[in-house]
N, CA, C and O atoms as a Tripos MOL2 file, in Angstrom:
@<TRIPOS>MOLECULE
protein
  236   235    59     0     0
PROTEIN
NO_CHARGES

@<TRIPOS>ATOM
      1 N           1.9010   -9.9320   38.8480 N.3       1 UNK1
      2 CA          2.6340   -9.9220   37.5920 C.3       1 UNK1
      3 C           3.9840   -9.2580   37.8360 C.2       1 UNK1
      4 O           4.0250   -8.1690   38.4090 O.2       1 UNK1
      5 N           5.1490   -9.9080   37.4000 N.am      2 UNK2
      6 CA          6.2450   -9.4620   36.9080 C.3       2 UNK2
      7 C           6.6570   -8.0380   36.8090 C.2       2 UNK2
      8 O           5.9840   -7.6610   35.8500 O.2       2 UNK2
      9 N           7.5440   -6.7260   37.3260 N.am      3 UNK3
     10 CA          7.2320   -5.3850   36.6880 C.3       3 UNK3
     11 C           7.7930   -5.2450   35.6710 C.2       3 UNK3
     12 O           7.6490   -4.1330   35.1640 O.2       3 UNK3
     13 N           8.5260   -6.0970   35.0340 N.am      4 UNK4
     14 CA          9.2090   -6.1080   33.6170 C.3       4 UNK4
     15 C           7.6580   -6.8580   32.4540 C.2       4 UNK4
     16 O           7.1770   -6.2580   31.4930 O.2       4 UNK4
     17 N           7.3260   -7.8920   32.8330 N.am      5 UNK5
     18 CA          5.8840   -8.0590   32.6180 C.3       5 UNK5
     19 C           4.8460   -7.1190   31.7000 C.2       5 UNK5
     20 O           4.2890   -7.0870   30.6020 O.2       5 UNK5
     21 N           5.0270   -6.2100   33.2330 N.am      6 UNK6
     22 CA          4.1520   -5.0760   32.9090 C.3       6 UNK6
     23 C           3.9250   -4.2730   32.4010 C.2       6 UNK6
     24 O           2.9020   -3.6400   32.1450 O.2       6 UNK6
     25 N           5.1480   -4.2030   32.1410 N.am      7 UNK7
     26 CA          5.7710   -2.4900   31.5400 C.3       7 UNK7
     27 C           5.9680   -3.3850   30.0290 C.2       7 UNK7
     28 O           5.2610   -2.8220   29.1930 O.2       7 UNK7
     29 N           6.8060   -4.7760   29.3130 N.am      8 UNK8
     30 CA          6.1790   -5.3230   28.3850 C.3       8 UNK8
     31 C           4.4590   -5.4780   27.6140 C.2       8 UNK8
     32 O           3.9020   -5.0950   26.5850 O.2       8 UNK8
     33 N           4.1760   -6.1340   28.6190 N.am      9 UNK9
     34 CA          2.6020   -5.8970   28.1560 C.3       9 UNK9
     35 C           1.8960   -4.4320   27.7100 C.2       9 UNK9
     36 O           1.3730   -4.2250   26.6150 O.2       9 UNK9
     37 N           2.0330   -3.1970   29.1220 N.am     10 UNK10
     38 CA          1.6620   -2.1880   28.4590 C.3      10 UNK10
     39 C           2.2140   -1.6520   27.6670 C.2      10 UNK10
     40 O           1.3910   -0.8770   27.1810 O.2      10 UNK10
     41 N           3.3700   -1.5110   27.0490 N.am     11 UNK11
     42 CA          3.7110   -0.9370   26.1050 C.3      11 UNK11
     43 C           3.5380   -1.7440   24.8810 C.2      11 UNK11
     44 O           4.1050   -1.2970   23.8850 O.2      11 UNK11
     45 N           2.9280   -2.7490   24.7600 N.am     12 UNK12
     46 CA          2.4070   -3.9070   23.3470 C.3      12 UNK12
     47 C           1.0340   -3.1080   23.1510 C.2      12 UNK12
     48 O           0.6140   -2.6380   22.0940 O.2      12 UNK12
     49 N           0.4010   -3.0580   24.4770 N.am     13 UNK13
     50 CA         -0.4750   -2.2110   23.8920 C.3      13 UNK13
     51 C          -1.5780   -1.3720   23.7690 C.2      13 UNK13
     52 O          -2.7720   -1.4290   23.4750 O.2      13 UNK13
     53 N          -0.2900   -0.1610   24.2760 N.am     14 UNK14
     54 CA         -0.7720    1.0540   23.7130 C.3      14 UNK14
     55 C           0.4660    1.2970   22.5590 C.2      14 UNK14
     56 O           0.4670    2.5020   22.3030 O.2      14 UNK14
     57 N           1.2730    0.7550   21.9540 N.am     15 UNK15
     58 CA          2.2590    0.7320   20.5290 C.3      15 UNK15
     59 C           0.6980    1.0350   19.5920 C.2      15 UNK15
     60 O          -0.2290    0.2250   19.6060 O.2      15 UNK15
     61 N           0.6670    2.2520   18.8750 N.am     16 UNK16
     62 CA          0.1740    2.5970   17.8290 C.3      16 UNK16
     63 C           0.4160    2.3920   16.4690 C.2      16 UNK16
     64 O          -0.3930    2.3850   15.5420 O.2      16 UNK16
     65 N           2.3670    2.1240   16.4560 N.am     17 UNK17
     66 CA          3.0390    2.0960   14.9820 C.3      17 UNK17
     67 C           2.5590    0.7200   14.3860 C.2      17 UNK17
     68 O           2.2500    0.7790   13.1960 O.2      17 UNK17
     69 N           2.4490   -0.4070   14.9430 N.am     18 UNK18
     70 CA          2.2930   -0.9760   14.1790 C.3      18 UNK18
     71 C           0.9500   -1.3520   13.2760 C.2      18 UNK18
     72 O           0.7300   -1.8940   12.1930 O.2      18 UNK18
     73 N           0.0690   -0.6610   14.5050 N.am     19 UNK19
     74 CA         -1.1830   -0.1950   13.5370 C.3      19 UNK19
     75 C          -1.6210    0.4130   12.6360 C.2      19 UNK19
     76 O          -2.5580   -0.0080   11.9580 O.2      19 UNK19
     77 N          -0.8550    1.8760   12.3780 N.am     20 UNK20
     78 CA         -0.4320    2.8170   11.1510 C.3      20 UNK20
     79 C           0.6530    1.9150   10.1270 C.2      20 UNK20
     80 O           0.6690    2.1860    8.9270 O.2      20 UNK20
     81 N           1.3640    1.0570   10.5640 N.am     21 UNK21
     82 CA          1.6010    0.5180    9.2380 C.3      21 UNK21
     83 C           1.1890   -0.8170    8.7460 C.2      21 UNK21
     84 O           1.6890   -1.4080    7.7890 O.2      21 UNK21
     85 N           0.1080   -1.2780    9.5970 N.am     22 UNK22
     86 CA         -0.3970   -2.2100    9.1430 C.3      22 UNK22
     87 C          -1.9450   -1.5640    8.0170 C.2      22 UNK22
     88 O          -2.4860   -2.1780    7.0980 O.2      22 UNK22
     89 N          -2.1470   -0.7280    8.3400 N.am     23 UNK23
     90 CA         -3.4790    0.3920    7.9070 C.3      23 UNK23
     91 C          -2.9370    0.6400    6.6560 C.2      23 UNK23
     92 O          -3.5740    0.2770    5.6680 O.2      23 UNK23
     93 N          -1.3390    1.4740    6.4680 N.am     24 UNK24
     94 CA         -0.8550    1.7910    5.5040 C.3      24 UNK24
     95 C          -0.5920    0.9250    4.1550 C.2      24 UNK24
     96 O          -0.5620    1.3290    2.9930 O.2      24 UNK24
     97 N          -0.3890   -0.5450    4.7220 N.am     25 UNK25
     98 CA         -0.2580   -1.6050    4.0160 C.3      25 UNK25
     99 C          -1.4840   -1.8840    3.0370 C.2      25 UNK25
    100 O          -1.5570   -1.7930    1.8120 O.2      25 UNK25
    101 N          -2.6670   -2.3540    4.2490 N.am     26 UNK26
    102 CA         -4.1730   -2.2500    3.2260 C.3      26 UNK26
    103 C          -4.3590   -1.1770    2.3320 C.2      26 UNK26
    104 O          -5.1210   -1.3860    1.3880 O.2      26 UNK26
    105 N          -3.6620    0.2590    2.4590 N.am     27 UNK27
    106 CA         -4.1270    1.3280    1.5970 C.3      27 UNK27
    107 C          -3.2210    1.0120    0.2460 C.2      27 UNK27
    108 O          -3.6700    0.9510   -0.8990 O.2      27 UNK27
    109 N          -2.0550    0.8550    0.5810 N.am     28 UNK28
    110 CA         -1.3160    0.3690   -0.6570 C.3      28 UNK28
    111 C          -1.9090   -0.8480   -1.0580 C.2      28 UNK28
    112 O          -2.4190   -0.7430   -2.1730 O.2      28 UNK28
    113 N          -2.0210   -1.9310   -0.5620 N.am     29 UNK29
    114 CA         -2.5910   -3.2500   -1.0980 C.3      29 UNK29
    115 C          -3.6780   -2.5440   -2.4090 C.2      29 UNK29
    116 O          -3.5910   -2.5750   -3.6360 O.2      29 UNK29
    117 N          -4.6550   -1.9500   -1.4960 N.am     30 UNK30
    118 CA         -6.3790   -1.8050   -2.3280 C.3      30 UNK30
    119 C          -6.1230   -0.4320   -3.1330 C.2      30 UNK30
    120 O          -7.0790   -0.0140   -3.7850 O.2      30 UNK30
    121 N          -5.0370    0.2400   -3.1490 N.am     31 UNK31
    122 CA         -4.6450    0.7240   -4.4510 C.3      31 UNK31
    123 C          -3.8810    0.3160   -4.8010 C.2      31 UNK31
    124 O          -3.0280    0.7950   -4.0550 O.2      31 UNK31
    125 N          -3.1870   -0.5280   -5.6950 N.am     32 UNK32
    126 CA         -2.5130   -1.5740   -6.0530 C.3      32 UNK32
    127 C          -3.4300   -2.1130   -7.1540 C.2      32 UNK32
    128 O          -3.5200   -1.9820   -8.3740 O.2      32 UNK32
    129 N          -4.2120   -2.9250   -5.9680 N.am     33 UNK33
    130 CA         -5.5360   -4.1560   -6.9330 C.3      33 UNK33
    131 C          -6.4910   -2.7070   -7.6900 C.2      33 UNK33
    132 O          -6.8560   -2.9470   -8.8410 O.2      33 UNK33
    133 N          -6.8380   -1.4930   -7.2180 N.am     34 UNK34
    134 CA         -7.4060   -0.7630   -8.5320 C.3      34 UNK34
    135 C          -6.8320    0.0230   -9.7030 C.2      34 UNK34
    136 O          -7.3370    0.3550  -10.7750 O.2      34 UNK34
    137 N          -5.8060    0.1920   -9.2560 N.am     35 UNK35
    138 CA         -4.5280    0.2070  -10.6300 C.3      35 UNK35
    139 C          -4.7140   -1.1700  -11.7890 C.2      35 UNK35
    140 O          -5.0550   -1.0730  -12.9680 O.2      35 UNK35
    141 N          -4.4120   -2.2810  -11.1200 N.am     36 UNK36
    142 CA         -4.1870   -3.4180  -11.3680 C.3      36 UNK36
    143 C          -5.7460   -3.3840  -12.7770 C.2      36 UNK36
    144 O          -5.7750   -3.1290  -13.9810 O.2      36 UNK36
    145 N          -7.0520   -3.8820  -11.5080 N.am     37 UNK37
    146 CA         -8.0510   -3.3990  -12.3490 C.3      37 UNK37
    147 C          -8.5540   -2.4820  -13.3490 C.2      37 UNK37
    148 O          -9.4590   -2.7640  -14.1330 O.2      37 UNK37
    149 N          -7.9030   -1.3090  -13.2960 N.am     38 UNK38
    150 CA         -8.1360   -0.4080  -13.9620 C.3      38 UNK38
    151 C          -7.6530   -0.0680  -15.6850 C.2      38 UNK38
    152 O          -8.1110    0.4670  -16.6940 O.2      38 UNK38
    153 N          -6.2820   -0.8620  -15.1550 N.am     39 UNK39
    154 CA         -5.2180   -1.1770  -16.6740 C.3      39 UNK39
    155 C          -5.6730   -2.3340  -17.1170 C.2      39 UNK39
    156 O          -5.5150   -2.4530  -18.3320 O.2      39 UNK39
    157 N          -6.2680   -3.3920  -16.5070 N.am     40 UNK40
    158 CA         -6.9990   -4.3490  -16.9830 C.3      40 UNK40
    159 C          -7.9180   -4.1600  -18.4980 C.2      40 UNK40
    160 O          -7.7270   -4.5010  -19.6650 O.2      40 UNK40
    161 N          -9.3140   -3.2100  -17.5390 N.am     41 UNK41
    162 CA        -10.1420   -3.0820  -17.9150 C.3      41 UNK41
    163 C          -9.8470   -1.9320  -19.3820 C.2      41 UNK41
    164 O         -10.3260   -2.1610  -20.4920 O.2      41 UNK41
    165 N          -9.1310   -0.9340  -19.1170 N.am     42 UNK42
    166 CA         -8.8530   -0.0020  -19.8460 C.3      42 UNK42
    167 C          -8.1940   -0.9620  -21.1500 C.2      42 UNK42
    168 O          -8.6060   -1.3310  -22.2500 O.2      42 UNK42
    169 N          -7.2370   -1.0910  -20.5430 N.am     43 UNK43
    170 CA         -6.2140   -2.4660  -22.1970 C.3      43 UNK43
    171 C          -7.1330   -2.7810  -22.9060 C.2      43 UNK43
    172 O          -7.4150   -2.1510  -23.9250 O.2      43 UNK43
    173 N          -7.7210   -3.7340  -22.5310 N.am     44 UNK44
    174 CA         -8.8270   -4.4520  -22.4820 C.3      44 UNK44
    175 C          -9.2790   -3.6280  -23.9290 C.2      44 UNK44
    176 O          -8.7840   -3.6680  -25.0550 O.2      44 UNK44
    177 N         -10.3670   -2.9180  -23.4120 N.am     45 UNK45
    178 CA        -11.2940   -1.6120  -23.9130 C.3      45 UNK45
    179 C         -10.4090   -1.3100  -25.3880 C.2      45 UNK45
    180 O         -10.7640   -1.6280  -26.5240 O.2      45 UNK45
    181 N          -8.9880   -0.5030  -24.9240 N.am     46 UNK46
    182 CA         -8.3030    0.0490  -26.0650 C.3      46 UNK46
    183 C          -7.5600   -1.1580  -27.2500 C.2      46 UNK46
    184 O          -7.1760   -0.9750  -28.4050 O.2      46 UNK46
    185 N          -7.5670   -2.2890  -26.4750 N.am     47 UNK47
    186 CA         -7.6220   -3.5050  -27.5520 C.3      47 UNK47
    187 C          -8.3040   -3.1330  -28.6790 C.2      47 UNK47
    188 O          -8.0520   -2.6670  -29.7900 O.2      47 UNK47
    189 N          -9.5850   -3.6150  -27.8060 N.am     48 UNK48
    190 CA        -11.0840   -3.7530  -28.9040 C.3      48 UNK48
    191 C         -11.1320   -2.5320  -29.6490 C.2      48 UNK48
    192 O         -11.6680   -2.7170  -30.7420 O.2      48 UNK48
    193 N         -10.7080   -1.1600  -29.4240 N.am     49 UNK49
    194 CA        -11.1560    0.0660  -30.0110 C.3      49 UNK49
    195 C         -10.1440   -0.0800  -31.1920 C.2      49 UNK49
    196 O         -10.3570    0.4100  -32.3010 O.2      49 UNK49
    197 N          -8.9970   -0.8110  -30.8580 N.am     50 UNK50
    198 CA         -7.8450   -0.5210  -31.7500 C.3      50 UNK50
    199 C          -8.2490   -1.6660  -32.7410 C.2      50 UNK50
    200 O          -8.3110   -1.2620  -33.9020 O.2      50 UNK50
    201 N          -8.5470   -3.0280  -32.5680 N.am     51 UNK51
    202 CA         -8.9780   -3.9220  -33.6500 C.3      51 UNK51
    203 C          -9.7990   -3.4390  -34.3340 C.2      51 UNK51
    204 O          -9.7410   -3.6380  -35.5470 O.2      51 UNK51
    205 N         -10.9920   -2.5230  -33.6900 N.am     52 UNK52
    206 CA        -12.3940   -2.3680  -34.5090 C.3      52 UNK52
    207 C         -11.6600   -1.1930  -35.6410 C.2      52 UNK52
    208 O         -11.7860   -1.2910  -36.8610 O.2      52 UNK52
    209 N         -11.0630   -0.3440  -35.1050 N.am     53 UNK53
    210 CA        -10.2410    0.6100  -36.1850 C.3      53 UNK53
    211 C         -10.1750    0.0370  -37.4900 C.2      53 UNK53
    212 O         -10.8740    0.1660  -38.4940 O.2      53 UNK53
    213 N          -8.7880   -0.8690  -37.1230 N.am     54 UNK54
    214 CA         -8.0090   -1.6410  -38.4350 C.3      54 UNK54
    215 C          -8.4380   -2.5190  -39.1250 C.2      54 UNK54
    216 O          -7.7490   -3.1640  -39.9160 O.2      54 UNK54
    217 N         -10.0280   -2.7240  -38.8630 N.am     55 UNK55
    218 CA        -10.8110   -3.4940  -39.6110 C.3      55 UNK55
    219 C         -11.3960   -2.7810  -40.2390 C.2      55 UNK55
    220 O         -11.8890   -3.2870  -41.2460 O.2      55 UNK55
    221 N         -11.6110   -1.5420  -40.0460 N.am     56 UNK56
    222 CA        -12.5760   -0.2230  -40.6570 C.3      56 UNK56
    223 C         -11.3660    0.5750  -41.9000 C.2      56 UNK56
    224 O         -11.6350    1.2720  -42.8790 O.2      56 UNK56
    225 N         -10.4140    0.2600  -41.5230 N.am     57 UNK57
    226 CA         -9.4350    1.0100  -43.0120 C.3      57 UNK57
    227 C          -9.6710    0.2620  -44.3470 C.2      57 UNK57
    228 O         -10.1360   -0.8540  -44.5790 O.2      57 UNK57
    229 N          -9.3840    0.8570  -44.8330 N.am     58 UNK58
    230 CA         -9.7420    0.1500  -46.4530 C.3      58 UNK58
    231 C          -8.7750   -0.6220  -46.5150 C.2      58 UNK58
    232 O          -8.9160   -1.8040  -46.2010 O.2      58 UNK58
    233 N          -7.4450   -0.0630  -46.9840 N.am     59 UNK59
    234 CA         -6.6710   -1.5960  -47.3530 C.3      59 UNK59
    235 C          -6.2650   -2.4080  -46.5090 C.2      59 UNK59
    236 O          -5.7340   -3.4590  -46.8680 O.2      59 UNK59
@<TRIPOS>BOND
     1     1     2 1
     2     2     3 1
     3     3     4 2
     4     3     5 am
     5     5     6 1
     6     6     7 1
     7     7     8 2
     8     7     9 am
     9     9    10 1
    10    10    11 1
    11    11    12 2
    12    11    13 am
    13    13    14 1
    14    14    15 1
    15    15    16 2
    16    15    17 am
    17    17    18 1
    18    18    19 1
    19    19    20 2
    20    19    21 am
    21    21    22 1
    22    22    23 1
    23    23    24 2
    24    23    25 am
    25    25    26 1
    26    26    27 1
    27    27    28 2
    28    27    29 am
    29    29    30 1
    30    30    31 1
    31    31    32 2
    32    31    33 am
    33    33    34 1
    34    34    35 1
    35    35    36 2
    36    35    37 am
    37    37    38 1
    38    38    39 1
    39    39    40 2
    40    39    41 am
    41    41    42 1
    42    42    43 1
    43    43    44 2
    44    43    45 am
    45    45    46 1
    46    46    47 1
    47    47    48 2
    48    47    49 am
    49    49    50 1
    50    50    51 1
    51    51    52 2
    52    51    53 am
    53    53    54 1
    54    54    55 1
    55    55    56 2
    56    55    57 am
    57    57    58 1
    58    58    59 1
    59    59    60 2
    60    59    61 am
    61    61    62 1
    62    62    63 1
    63    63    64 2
    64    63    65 am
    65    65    66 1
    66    66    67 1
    67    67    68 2
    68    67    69 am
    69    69    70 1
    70    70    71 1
    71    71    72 2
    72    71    73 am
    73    73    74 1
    74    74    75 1
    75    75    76 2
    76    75    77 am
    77    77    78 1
    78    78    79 1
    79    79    80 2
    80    79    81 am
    81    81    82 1
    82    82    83 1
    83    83    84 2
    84    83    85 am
    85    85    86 1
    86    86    87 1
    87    87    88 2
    88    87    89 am
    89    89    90 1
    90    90    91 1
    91    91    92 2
    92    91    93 am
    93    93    94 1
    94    94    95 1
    95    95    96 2
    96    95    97 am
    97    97    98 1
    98    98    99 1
    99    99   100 2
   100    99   101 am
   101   101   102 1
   102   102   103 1
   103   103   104 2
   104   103   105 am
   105   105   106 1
   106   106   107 1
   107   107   108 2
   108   107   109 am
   109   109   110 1
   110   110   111 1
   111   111   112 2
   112   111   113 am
   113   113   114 1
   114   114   115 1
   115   115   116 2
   116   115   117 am
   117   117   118 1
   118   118   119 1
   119   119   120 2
   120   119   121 am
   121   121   122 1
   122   122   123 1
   123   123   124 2
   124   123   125 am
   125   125   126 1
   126   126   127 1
   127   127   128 2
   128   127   129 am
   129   129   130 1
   130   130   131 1
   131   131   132 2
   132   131   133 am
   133   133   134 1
   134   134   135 1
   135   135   136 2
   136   135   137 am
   137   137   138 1
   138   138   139 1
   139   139   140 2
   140   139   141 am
   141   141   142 1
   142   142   143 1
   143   143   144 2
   144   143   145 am
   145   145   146 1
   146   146   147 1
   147   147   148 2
   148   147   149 am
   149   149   150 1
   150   150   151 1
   151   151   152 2
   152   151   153 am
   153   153   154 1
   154   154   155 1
   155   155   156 2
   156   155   157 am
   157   157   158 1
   158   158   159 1
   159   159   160 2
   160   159   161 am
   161   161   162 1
   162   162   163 1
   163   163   164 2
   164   163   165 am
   165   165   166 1
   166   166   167 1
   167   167   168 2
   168   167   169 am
   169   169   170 1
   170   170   171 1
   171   171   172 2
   172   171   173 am
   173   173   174 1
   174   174   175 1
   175   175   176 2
   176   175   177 am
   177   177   178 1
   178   178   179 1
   179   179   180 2
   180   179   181 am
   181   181   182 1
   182   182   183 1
   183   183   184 2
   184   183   185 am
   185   185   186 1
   186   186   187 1
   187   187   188 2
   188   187   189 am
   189   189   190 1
   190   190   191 1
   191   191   192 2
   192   191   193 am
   193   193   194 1
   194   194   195 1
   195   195   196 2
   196   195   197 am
   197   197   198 1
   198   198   199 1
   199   199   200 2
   200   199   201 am
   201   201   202 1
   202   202   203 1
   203   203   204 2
   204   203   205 am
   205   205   206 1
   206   206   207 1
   207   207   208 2
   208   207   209 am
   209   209   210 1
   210   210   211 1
   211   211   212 2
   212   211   213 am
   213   213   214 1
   214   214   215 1
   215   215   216 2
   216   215   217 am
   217   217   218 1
   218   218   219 1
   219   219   220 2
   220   219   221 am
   221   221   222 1
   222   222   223 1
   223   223   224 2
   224   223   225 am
   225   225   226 1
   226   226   227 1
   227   227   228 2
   228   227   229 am
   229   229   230 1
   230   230   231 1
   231   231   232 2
   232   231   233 am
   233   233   234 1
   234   234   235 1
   235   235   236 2
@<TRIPOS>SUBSTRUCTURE
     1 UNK1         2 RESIDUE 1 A UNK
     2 UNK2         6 RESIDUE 1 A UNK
     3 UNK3        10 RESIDUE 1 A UNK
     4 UNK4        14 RESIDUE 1 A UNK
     5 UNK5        18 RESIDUE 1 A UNK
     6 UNK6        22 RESIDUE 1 A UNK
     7 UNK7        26 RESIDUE 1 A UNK
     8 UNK8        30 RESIDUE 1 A UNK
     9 UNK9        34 RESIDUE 1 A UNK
    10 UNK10       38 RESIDUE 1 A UNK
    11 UNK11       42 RESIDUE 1 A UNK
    12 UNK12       46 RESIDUE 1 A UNK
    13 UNK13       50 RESIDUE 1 A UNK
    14 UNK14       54 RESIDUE 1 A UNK
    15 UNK15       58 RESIDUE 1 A UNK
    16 UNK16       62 RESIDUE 1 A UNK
    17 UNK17       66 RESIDUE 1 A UNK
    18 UNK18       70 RESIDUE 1 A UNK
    19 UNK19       74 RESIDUE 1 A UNK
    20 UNK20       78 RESIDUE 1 A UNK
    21 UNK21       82 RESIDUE 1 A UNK
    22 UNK22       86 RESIDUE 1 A UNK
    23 UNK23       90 RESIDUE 1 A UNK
    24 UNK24       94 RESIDUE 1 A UNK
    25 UNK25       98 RESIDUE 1 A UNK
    26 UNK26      102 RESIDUE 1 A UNK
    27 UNK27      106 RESIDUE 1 A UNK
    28 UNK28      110 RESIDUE 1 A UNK
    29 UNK29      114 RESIDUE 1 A UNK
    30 UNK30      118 RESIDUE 1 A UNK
    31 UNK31      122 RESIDUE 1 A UNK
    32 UNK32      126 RESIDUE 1 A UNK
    33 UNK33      130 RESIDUE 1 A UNK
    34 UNK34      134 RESIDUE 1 A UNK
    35 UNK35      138 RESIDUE 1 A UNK
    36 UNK36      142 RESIDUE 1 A UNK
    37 UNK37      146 RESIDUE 1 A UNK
    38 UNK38      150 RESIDUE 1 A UNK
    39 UNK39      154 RESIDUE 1 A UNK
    40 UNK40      158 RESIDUE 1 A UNK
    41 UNK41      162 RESIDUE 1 A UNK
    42 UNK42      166 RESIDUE 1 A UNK
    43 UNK43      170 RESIDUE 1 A UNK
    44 UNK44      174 RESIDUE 1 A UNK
    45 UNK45      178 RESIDUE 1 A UNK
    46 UNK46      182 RESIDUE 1 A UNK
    47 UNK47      186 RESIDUE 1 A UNK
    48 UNK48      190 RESIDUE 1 A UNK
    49 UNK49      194 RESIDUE 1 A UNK
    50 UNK50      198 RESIDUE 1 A UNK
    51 UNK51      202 RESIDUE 1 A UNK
    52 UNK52      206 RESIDUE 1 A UNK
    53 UNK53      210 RESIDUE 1 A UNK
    54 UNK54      214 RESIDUE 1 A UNK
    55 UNK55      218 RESIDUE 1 A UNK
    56 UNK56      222 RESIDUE 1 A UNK
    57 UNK57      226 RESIDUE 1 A UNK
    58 UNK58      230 RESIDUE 1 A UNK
    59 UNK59      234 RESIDUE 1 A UNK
């Protein structure tokens, strides 16, 4: 092999960074989607709490 090759190849990989920001990515992604879910579900919820209210006032 090539020593430019070599010294390419090993340094592809043992490169750590792009693994920490590929890691970092999924952590933002999958908190993201439970935010996402969470305001969903919550809206959602405080919808219904808020209709059932204003059906319960008298006038």
């Amino acid at each position: 092999m090539h020593p430019i090759r070599r010294i390419l190849a090993s340094g592809f990989w043992t490169d750590t960074e792009a693994a920490v920001a590929t890691e970092y990515a999924l952590m933002v992604g999958l908190i993201a989607m439970a935010i996402f879910a969470a305001v969903t579900l919550f809206g959602t919820n405080l919808g219904n709490l808020y209709a059932n209210a204003v059906d319960k006032l008298p006038f």
